[in-house]
Structures are given as structure tokens and as C-alpha cells.
DRENDO-1510 file (C-alpha; in Angstrom, 1 decimal, always signed):
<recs>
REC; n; res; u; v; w
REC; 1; UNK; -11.3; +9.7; -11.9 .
REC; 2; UNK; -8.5; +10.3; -13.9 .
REC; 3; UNK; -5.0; +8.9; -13.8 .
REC; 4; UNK; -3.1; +12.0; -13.3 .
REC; 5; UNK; -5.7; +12.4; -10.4 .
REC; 6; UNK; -5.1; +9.0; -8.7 .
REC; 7; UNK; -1.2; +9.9; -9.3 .
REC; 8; UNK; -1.6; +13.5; -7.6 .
REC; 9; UNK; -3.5; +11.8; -4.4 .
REC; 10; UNK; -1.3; +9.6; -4.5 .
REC; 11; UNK; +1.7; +12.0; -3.8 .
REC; 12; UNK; +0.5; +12.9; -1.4 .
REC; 13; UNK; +0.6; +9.8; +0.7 .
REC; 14; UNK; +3.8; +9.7; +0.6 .
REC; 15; UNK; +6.1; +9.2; +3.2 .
REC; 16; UNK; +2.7; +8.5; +5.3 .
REC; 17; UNK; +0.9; +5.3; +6.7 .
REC; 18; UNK; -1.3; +3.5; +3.9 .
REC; 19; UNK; -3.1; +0.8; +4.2 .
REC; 20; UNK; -3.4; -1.7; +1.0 .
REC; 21; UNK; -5.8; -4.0; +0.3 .
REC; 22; UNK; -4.3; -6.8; -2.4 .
REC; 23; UNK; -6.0; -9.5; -4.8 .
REC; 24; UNK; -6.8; -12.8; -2.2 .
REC; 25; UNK; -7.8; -10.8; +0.6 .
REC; 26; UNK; -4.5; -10.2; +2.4 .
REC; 27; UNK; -3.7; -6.6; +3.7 .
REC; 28; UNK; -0.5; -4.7; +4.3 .
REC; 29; UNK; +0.2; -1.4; +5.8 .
REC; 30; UNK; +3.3; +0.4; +5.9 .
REC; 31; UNK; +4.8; +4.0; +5.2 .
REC; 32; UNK; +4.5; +4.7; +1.6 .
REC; 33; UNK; +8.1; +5.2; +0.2 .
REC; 34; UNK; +7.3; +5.0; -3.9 .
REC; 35; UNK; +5.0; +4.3; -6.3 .
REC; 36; UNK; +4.9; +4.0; -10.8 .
REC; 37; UNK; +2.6; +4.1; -13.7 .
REC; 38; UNK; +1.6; +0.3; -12.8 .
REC; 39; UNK; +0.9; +1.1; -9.5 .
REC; 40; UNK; +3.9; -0.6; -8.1 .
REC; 41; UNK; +4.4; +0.3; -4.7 .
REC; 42; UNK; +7.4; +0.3; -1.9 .
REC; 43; UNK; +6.6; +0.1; +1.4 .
REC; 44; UNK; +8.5; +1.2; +4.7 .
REC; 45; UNK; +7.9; -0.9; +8.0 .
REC; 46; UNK; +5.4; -2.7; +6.6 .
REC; 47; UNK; +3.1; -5.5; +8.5 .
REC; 48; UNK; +0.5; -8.1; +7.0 .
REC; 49; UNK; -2.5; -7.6; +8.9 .
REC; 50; UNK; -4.6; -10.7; +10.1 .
REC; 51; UNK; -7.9; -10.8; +10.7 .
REC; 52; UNK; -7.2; -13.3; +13.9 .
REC; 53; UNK; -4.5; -10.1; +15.3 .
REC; 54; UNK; -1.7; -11.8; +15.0 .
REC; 55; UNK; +0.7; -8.9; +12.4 .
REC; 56; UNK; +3.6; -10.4; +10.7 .
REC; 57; UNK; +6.4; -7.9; +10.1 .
REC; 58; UNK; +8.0; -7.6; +6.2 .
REC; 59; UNK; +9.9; -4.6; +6.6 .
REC; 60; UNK; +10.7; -3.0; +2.8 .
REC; 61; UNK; +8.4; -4.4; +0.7 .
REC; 62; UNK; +7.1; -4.0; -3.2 .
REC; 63; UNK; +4.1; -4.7; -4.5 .
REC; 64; UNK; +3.4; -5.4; -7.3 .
REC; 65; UNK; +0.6; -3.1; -8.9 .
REC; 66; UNK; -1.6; -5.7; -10.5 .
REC; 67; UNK; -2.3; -7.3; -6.9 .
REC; 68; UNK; -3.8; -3.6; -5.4 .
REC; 69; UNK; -7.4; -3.5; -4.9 .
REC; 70; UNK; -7.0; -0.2; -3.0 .
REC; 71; UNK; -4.9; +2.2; -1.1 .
REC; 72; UNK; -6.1; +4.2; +1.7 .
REC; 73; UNK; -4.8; +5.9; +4.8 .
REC; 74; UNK; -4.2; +4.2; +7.5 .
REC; 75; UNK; -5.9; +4.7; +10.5 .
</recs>
């Protein structure tokens, strides 16, 4: 897959729920405000997510794009 193709599903996750998976196992999911070139995101309402249940709210977050492993929707 492409860039310009990753780019183009990207767009359309925005303003949507995504969940991302980052480098050291942590995972965040919030509405998907913006994105660049590096994969840089800005997330909306976002929460870590534990494994043990207990969320942690962040509120407006970026991430950086070298810490992504993936994006997905969120269930």
C-alpha cells in the first residue's frame, strides 16, 4: 500500500473514533482530529486503555508519528 493510499483512508477517519496502538504496548483511542506526512496525529477525548480496565483520560493529545504501530477504528 501506497502512501497517498494510507493518507486517503486515513481521511476518512476523521472526526471518527480510532483506536492506536503505539511502540511499548500502550493504547489510546480518541476522535481523530488531524494527522501529517509523519503520521503525527491529534486526538479528541482521548483515553489510555489498560489491559486491567482501569482508562485514564488525556483529553487533546498528539502523538507523535514514529510511536504508531497502527490505527484502526474503534469499536
Amino acid at each position: 500500500m501506497s502512501a497517498v493510499d494510507t493518507f486517503k483512508i486515513l481521511s476518512e477517519y476523521l472526526n471518527t473514533n480510532v483506536l492506536v496502538k503505539l511502540k511499548g504496548g500502550r493504547t489510546v483511542k480518541g476522535v481523530l482530529k488531524s494527522y501529517d506526512q509523519h503520521l503525527n496525529l491529534i486526538l479528541a477525548n482521548a483515553e489510555e486503555i489498560s489491559s486491567k480496565g482501569n482508562n485514564r483520560s488525556l483529553g487533546l493529545i498528539l502523538v507523535r508519528g514514529d510511536n504508531v504501530v497502527m490505527i484502526s477504528p474503534a469499536p
